[in-house]
Structure formats: C-alpha cells, structure tokens
N, C-alpha and C positions, 0 to 999 in steps of 0.2 A: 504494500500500500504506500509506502513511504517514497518509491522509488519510480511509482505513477504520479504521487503528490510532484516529487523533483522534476518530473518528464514535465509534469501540465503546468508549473510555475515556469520552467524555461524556455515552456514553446512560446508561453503567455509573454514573457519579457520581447523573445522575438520576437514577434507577431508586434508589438508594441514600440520597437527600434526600428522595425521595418517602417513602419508609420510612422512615427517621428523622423527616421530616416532619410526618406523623400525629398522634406521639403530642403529646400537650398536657399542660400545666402551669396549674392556675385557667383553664383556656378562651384562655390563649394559647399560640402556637406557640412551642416551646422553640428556639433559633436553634441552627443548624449549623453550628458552626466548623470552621473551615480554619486551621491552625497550621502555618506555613512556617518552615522554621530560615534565618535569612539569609546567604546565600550572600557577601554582601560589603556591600552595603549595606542600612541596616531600611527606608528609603525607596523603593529602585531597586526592592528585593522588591514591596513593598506595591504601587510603582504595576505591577509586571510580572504580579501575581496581580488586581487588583481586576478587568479589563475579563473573568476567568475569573468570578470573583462576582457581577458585574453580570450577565451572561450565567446565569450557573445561576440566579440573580435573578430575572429577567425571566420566564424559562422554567420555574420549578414555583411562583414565589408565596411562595416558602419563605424564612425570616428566615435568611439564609447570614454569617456575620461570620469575616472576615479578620483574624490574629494573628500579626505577624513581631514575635517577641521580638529583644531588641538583641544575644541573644548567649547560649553555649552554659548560662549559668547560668540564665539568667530563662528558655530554652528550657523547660531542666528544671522550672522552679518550673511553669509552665503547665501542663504535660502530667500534671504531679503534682496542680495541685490547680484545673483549670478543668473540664471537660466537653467535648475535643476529639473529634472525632468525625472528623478527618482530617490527617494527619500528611505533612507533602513536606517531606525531610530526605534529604541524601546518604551511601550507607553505611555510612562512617567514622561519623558520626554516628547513624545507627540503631544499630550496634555498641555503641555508648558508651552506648545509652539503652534497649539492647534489653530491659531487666528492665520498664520502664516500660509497654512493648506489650503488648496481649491477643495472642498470635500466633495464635491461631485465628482472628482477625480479620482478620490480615493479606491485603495483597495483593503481587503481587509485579511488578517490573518486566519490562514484553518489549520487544525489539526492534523493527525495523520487521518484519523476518522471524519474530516470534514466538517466535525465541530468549529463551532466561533468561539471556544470560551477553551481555556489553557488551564493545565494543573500541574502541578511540581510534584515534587516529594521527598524525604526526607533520605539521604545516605548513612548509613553506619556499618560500622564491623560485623562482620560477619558472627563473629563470636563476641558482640560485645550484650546480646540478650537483650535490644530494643524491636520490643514486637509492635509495642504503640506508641503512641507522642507521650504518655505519660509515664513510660520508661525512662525519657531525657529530665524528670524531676533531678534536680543534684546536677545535672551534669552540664557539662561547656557545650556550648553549640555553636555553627558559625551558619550566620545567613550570607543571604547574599547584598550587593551594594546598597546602599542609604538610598542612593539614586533611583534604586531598581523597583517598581512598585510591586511588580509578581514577584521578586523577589525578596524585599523585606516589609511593604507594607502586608503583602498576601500572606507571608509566613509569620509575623507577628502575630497578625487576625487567626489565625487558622489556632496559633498557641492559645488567645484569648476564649477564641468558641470551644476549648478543650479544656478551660478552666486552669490552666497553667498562665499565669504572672512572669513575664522572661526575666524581670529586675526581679522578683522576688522568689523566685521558685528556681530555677534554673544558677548554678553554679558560677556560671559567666556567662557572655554570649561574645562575637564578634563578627564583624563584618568583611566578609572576603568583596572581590573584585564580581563584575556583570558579567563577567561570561563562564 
C-alpha cells in the first residue's frame, strides 16, 4: 500500500511540473521550486530532498530548484516574496503560515490507509516491560520537537487523556529533534 501511496504522490507531483512546466518566460522555462521548512538541519534537508529533484529532474526535463530556508523567519520571507510552487512544512508550521497559502490550492496529507488524520506511537525496549502509556509512570521519556504539534502537542495530550501529568508523574521528559 505504501508503495502505490509513493507511485500516486509522484505521478501526482509530475502531472503537476508538467503543468506548471509549460508555461514560459522570454522562451525559457520558468523553474519549479520546492521550498522545505527545515526540520533540524538546512543541510540534512537539502541532501534528504535533492535525490527527490534529481528524480523529478530527470523525469519531465523540467528546471525543478530546491529551497531549505535556515529557519522559521527566512521560511517566511521566501514564501512571501519568491515564486514557490510547492510547500513540505509540518503542521505547527503551516498553522503559523496558513495566511501565506492559496488554500484552494492546497493538498492535503493521507495515510498509508488513505486516512486524513495521523497517529504516532510510543518506542521502547524491547525488554524494558512497557505494555501501556502507564508503564512510563517513573520513567524518562523523550518526545519529539516543541515545534512539532503531532509531535509534542499530540503526545502530551495523549499522556493527559491517560491521566499521566509529564511534570508530575513521569521521571523526566525531553525533547528530541522533528524528524
């Protein structure tokens, strides 16, 4: 399933490069940017997106250029005043930036199942005897970024509806990186 979801998102991108593609500027093709908000590093981004632009590259002929701004302000300045024509940002941060979108334009995230709505879940040791959320009573846990809403707003809430307090129940907590 996962590997028709990848087939149908990259036909979907082409089919959509092709079409933006077309049009011209003085007889050259105007380039299609791809603007990534960086998840933790501008470099890790850049090299984690390029072998996707080489690829759509290769594949319509099309001038496709990669943009990872260093961070949530220069994000903004981009989107405000470049010619993005594709946006991979999480949530939290389309939230903060949603005035900046065409939303009729938008697309919206599925599942591998097709579902519109995401779920996480919790990693531990294998032998460490956490069978439910209130096995982690006492114990250190790390979520993920501040930034990250499915990330630490979702798994905060998720501790709260399970009657676990993370300052008061929990050992420690801390916060790892978005990806």
């Amino acid at each position: 399933m996962f590997k028709k979801l990848n087939k149908l998102i990259i036909t979907g991108l082409l089919f959509i490069c092709f079409l933006v593609g077309v049009s011209y500027a003085d007889g050259v093709k105007k380039p299609i940017t791809l603007a990534v908000f960086p998840c933790s590093d501008v470099v890790m981004n850049f090299k984690k997106f390029q072998p996707l632009v080489k690829y759509l590259k290769e594949e319509t002929g099309l001038n496709i250029r990669l943009v990872v701004p260093e961070d949530a302000a220069e994000f903004e300045r981009v989107i405000k005043n470049e010619n993005i024509n594709f946006a991979f940002l999480d949530p939290h941060m389309y939230v903060r930036f949603a005035s900046l979108f065409d939303k009729g334009t938008l697309l919206r995230a599925l599942t591998r199942e097709g579902a519109t709505s995401l779920s996480g879940v919790v990693i531990a040791r294998k032998d460490g005897n956490i069978n439910k959320l209130e096995n982690l009573i006492g114990k250190s846990v790390m979520f993920g970024s501040k930034l990250s809403a499915a990330k630490w707003v979702a798994a905060k809430s998720l501790f709260e509806e399970n009657g676990i307090n993370i300052d008061k129940d929990l050992k420690g907590y801390s916060n790892g990186g978005c990806c």
